[in-house]
N, C-alpha and C positions, 0 to 999 in steps of 0.2 A: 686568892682565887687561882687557882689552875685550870690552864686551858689546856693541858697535854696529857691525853688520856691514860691512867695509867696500868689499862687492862683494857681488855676489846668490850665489857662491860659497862666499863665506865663513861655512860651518860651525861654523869651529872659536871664532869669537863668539858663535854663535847656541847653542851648549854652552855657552859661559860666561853667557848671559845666563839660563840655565833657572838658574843655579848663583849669580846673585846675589843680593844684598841690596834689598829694597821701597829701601832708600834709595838703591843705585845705580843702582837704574832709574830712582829718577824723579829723578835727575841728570842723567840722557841722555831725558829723555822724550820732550823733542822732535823730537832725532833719531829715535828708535824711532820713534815715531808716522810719521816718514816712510817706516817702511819698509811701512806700513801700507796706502799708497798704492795698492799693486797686489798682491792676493792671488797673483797669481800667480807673484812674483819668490818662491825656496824660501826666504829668511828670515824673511818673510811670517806665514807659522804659529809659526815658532818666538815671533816676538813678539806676537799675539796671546793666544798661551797663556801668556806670561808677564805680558799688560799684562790679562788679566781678572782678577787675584787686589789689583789694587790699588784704594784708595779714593776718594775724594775728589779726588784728584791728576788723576784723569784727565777731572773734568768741564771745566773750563774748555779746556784745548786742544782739547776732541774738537768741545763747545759749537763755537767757535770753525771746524772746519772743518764741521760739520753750516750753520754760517750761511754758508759760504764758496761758492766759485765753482766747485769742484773736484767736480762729481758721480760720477763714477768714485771718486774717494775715500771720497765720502759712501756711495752703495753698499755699498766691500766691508765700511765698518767696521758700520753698519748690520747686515751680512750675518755677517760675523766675528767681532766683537768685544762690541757691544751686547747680541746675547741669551745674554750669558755673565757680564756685569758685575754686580755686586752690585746689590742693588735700592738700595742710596741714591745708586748712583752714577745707575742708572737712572733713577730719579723727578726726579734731575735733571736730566734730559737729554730727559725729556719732551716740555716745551715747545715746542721745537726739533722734535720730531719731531710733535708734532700741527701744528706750525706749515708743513712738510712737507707733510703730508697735508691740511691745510686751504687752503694757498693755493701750491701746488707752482709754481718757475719753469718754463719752457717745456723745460729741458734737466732737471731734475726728472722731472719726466715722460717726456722721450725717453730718459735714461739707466735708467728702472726704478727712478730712487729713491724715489720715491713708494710706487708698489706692495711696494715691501721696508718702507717706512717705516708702511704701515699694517697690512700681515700682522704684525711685528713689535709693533706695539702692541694689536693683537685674540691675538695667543699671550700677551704678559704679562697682558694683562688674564685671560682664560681661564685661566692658571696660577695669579694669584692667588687664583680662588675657590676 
């Protein structure tokens, strides 16, 4: 069974991946997170909705492209996947995203990641109380 789709077609992983195991996705996490890249390729959804239900697993790679150079990335997961994650995965991924909103690079800004990055953390905060 394969859950990592191996074309923006292919559906019939992206059914297997709603049908796996927390361990088998985050055996392929990597790959999944790539497909994460562009909301708009259609397997896109399917693994967002499968990569909010997990832990701890997902801070350090998302960390990792939140510091990265890829702001079209940073956006949709920002947009996608962040205000869906559990709060511990959240609080840790914080940083990163006030770090965002406090000293944003020049394509930060021109991509809209900023502005997602701080709407994003005035809705958690307002949700918490």
């Amino acid at each position: 069974m394969n859950i990592v789709p191996v074309d923006k077609h292919d559906l019939e992983s992206c059914l297997a991946l709603s049908r796996a195991t927390d361990a088998q996705v985050i055996a392929s996490l990597d790959e999944l997170l790539g497909w994460t890249a562009d909301a708009n390729w259609p397997p896109a959804r399917y693994v967002y909705d499968r990569l909010k239900s997990l832990g701890d697993e997902l801070v350090s790679p998302i960390r990792d492209i939140l510091a990265g150079a890829d702001d079209t990335w940073k956006y949709f997961l920002i947009v996608n996947l962040l205000p869906e994650v559990r709060e511990s995965v959240f609080s840790q991924l914080e940083s990163e995203l006030l770090r965002i909103v406090s000293n944003p690079t020049d394509s930060e800004k021109l991509e809209e990641v900023l502005l997602e990055a701080k709407a994003l953390l005035i809705e958690r905060q307002n949700s918490s109380r």
